[in-house]
C-alpha positions, 0 to 999 in steps of 0.5 A, spaced: 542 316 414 540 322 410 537 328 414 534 334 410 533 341 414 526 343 413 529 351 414 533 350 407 531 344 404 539 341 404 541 334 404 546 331 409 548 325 408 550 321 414 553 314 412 556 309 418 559 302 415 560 296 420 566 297 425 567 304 424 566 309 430 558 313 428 560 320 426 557 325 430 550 329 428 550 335 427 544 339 428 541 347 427 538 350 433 530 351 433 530 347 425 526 341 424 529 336 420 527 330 416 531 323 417 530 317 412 534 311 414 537 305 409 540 299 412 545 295 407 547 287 409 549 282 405 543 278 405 540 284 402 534 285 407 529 290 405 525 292 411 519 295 407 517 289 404 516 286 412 513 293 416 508 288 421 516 285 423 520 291 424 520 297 428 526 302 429 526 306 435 530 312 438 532 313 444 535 321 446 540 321 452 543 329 454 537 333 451 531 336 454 528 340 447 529 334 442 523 330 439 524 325 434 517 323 430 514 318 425 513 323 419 507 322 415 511 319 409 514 314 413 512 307 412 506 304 416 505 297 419 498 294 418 496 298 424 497 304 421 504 306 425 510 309 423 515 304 423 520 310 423 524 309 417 522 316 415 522 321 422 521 328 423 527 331 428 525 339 431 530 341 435 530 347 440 537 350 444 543 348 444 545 342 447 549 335 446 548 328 447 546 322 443 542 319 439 540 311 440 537 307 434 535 300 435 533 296 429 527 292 433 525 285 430 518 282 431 516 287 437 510 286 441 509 293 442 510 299 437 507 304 442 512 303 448 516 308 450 522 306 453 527 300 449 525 295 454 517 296 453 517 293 446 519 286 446 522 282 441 529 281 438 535 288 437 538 286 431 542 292 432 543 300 435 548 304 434 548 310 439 551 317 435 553 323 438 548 328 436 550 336 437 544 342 436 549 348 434 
């Protein structure tokens, strides 16, 4: 993961390999962060080659003043939905929580709102504690 805070235009990088505990991300209160993910495998899966197949979905638990967006750079699908590779995240006061990101393969739905509404297969998720300062 890769976020860059729209306030200052810095980096982060936020890298989490298989069987290592997720590190916490730490965020800036009332900032707005751009997130773009990368997903390495040993089948050298390329997500973008396939958009209509997939969809990652955020889930936020503990926070009320966080959303998490498609970005208008990300990636879209046939239908013309992100399919939030690329995510705006704006945050507001200071709160902790986490973050869930479920990567969805052939989902019935890109609009639900809950992980549950979207069908298809969790090829994984990986939830991070998430801290605004």
């Amino acid at each position: 993961m890769e976020f860059l805070r729209g306030s200052d235009r810095n980096y982060e990088t936020i890298t989490w390999n298989n069987g290592e505990f997720p590190p916490t991300i730490n965020l800036i209160e009332n900032d707005v962060f751009k997130l773009r993910l990368e997903f390495y495998s040993a089948t050298d899966l390329d997500i973008t080659d396939r958009l209509d197949e997939y969809f990652v979905f955020f889930e936020s638990s503990g926070f009320s003043d966080l959303s998490i967006e498609s970005s208008f750079d990300d990636f879209f699908d046939s239908n013309d939905i992100g399919i939030n590779l690329i995510t705006q995240w704006n945050t507001g006061s200071l709160e902790s929580g986490n973050v869930k990101i479920s990567v969805i393969y052939l989902p019935t739905s890109k609009t639900g709102t809950t992980r549950s509404s979207l069908g298809g297969e969790t090829l994984f998720e990986l939830t991070y504690p998430t801290v605004v300062n």
